[in-house]
C-alpha positions as CSV (number, residue, x, y, z in Angstrom):
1,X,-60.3,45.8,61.8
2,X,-57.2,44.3,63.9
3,X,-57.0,47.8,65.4
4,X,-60.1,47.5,67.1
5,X,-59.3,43.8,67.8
6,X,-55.7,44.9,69.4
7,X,-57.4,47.7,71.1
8,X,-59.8,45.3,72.6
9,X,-57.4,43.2,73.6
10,X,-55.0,46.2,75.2
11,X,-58.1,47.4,77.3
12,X,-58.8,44.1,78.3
13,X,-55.3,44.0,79.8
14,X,-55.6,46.5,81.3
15,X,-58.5,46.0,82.8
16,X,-57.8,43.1,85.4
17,X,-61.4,43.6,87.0
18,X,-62.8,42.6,84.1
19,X,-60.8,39.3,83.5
20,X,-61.2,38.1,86.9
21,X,-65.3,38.8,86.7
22,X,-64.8,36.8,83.2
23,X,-62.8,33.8,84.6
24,X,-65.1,33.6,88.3
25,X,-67.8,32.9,86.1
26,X,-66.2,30.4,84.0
27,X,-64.8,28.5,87.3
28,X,-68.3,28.5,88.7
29,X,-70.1,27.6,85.6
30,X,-67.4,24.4,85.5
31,X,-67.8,24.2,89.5
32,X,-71.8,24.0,88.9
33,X,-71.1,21.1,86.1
34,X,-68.6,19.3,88.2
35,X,-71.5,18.9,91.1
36,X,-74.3,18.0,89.1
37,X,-72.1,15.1,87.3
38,X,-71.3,14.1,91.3
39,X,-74.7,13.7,92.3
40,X,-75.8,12.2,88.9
41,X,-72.9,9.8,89.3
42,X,-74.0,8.9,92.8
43,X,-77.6,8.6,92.0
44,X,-76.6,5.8,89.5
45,X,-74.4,4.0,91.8
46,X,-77.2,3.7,94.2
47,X,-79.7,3.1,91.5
48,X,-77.6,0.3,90.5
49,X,-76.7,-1.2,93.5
50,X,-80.7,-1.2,94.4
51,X,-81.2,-3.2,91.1
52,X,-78.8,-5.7,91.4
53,X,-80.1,-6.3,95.2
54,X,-84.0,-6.8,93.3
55,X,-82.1,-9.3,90.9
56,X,-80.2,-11.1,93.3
57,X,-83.9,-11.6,95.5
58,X,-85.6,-12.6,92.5
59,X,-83.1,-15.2,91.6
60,X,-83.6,-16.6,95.2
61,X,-87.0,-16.9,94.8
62,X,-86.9,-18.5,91.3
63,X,-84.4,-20.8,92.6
64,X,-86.8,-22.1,95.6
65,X,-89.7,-22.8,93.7
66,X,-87.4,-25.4,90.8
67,X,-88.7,-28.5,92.8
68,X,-92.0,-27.4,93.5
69,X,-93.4,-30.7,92.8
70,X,-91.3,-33.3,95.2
71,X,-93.7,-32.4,97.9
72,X,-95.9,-35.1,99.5
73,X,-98.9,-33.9,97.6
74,X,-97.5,-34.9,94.4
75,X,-96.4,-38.7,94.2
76,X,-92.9,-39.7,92.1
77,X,-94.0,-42.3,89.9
């Protein structure tokens, strides 16, 4: 059994088309990875950036209606 392993392993070395077929598709596989974590990682800085601008205007808006009541309809006894 580790003959046919080292013969493998001899052929394979001998065989450089083979190796650089095997490690193109590994650097592209990682390459495809690398872009999709990119554009995720970019799609969550905008999503994030879109919520805190929808929490910062809802805060404004909670914060002008506080004294709702000190208008002239309404009478400070």
């Amino acid at each position: 059994m580790s003959f046919s392993f080292f013969k493998l392993f001899s052929i394979a070395l001998y065989a450089p088309s083979v190796t650089v077929v095997v490690l193109s598709i590994t650097v592209g596989f990682f390459f495809v990875l690398l872009i999709l974590g990119v554009r995720k990682s970019y799609k969550l800085k905008k999503e994030s950036e879109r919520l805190i601008k929808k929490v910062s205007s809802s805060k404004d808006k909670e914060d002008s209606n506080d004294d709702f009541t000190e208008g002239h309809l309404y009478q400070n006894h």
